[in-house]
N, C-alpha and C positions, 0 to 999 in steps of 0.2 A: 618499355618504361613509360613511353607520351601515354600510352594509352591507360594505362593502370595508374594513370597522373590524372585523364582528362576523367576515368570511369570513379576515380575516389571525388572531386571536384564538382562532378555531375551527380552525386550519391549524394554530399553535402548539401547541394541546392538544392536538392526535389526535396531532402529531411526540413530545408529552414521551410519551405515554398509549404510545405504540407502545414509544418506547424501554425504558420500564421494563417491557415485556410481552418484548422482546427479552434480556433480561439473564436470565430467568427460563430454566431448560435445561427443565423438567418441571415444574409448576407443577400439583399433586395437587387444588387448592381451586378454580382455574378450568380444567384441563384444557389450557391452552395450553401449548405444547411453541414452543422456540426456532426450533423450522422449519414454526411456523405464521405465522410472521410473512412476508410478503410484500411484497416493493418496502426503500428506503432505510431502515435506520433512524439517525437523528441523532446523531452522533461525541457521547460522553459524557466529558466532560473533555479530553482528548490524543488520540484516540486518531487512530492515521494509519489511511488507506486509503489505496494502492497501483496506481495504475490499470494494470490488465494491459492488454499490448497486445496479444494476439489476442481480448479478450472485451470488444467495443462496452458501453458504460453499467455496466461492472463493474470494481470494484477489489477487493484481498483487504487483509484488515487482518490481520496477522503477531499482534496482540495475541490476538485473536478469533479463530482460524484459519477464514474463510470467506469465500465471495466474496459481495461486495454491492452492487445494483442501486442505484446513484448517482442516477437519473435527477433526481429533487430536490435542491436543495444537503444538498452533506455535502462534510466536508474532506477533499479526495481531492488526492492528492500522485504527480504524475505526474515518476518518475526515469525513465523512457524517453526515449531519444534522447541527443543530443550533448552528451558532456562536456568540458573542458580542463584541464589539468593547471598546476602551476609551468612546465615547460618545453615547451609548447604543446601536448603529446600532445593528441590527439582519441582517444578511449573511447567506446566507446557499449554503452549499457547498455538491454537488455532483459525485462522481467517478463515468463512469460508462464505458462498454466495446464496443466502437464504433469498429469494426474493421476497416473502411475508415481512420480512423486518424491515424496520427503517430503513430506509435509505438501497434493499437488498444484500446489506453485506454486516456479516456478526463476526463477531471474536469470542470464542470459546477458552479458559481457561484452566483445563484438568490439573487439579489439586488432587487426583487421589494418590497421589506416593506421600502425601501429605495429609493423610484421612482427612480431607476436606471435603465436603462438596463443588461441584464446579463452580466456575465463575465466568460471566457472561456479560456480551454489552458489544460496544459498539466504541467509533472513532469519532470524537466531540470534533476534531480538526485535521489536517495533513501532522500532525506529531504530535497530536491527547488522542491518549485511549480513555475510555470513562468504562471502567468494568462493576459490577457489582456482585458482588460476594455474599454469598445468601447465608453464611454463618457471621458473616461481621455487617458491611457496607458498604456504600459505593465508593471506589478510589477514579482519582485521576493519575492516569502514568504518562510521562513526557517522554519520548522516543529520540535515545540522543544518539552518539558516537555512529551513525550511518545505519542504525536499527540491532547496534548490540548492545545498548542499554536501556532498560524504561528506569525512570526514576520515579517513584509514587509518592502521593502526596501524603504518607503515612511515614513517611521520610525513609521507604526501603529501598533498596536499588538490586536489579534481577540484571540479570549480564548475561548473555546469550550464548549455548554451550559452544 
């Protein structure tokens, strides 16, 4: 029991020890740079992670622009897959890691159960998507209830299957 006391306790502090070593971009007094840091580190206040779907054990956090090795808990917020609308539409929404785009990370949004063409774009912040819709135009959706609601600025709300 001490030990599975002293090993959860020791877990805790090397997750804070890391986080504040990750915050740092260049850090001239101990030499550690923000991409020395290797594996998860522990969502600090709000911060979302994004789980991309072609990259196993990795989300990208829009806050942070980078992708990060989940493998240990950290709040990762998966919008991929099946959404539903007020009037039943089905949407599905894809992250995934282009490096030619902005930032290297797109959201794809397959409208065809909805003969639409797709919809595509990117994340304006940690909780706006800004997609653009090539038969209408561009919307912002805000990412609520822990990533099972966007609500758009078209005043629709998609709620995650």
């Amino acid at each position: 029991m001490t030990t599975r006391l002293f090993v959860t306790v020791f877990a805790s502090l090397l997750a804070v020890a890391s986080s504040s070593l990750a915050q740092e971009s260049d850090n001239p007094r101990t030499g550690i740079s923000a991409e020395d840091i290797v594996g998860p580190v522990p969502p600090i206040g709000r911060i979302a992670c994004y789980q991309l779907i072609d990259e196993h054990n990795f989300c990208y956090a829009p806050d942070n622009p980078k992708m990060v090795n989940y493998t240990i808990p950290f709040n990762v917020i998966d919008l991929n897959g099946g959404w539903v609308d007020e009037s039943g539409n089905r949407p599905y929404i894809y992250i995934y890691n282009q490096p030619s785009a902005a930032a290297g990370y797109t959201i794809s949004v397959d409208l065809s159960l909805m003969n639409r063409p797709d919809g595509f774009g990117g994340f304006a912040s940690g909780s706006v998507l800004r997609i653009y819709f090539p038969d209408d135009r561009e919307y912002t959706g805000v990412i609520e209830a822990n990533g099972r609601t966007i609500r758009w600025s078209n005043n629709t709300v998609w709620n995650k299957q």
